[in-house]
C-alpha positions as CSV (number, residue, x, y, z in Angstrom):
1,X,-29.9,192.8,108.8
2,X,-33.0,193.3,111.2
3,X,-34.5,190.2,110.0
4,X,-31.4,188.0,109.7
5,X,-31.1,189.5,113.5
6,X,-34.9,188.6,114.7
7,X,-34.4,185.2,112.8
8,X,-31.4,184.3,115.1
9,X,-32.8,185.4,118.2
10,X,-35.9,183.8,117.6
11,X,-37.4,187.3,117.9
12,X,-40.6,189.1,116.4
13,X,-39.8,192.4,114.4
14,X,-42.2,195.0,116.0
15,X,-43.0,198.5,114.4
16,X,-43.5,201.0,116.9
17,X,-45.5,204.8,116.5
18,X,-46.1,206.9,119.1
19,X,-48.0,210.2,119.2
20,X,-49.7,212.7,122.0
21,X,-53.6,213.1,121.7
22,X,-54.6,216.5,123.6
23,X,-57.9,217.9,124.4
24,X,-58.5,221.7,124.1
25,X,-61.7,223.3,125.4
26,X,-62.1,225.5,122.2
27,X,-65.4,226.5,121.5
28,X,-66.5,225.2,118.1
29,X,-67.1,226.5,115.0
30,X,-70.7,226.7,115.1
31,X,-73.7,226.4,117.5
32,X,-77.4,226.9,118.0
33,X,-79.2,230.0,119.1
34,X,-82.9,231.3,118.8
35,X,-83.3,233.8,115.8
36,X,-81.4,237.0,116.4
37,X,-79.5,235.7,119.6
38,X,-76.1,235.1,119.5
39,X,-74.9,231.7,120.2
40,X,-72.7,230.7,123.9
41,X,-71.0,227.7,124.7
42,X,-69.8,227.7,127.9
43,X,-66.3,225.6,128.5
44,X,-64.6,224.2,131.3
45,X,-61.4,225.4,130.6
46,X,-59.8,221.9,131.0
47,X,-57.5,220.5,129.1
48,X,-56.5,216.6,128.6
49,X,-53.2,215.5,127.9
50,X,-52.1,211.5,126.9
51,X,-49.8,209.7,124.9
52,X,-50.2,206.7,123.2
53,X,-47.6,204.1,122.0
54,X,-48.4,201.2,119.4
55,X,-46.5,198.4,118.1
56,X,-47.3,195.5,115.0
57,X,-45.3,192.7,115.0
58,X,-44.3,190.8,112.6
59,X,-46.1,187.5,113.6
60,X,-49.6,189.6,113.6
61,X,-49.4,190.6,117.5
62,X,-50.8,194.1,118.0
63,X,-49.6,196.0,121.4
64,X,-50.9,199.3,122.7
65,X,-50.5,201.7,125.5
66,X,-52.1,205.4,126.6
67,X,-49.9,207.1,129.3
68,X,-49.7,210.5,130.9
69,X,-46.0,210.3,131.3
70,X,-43.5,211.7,128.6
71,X,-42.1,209.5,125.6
72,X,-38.4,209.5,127.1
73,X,-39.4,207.7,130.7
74,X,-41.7,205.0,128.1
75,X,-38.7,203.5,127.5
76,X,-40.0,199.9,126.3
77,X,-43.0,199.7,128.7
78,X,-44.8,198.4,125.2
79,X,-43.3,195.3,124.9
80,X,-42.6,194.6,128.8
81,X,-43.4,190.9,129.7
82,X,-43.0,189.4,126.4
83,X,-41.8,185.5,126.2
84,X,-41.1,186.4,122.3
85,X,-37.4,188.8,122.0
86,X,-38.7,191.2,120.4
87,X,-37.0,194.2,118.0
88,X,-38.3,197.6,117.4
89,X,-38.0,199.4,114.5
C-alpha cells in the first residue's frame, strides 16, 4: 500500500529513527593515582542534552538532523525542502 502510494506520487519511501543522546558528568569507573592514593576526577557538573532524527530513503538518499528541541515540535523538519514527495514510515 505504501509503495503502490510512493509509486503514484512519484515519491521516495523514507524510514525515519529518532533517539536523544545525553551527556552525564559521571565519574568513570576507573582512574589513575600514585600508589596508596586514592584516585579524583573532578567534573563539571554539566550535562548535554540533543536529539537526533535520521531518515534512508528508498532511492539511497541519507538525511540527518541533531536538535535541542523536543521530538513533537520536529515535526518533518528532516525532510523540509525536498523536490522528491516523500513518505515516512
Amino acid at each position: 500500500m505504501i509503495e503502490a502510494r510512493a509509486k503514484a506520487e512519484g515519491a521516495a519511501i523514507a524510514w525515519v529513527d529518532q533517539c536523544g543522546l545525553r551527556s552525564d558528568a559521571a565519574p568513570p569507573g576507573r582512574s589513575w593515582a600514585p600508589r596508596g592514593r586514592t584516585p579524583i576526577v573532578r567534573v563539571t557538573g554539566k550535562r548535554l542534552r540533543v536529539n537526533v532524527m535520521s531518515a534512508v530513503a528508498s532511492c539511497g538518499a541519507l538525511w540527518f538532523v541533531v536538535f535541542t528541541e523536543r521530538f513533537t515540535a520536529l515535526g518533518c523538519r528532516l525532510c523540509s525542502g525536498r523536490t522528491v514527495p516523500t513518505t515516512c514510515t
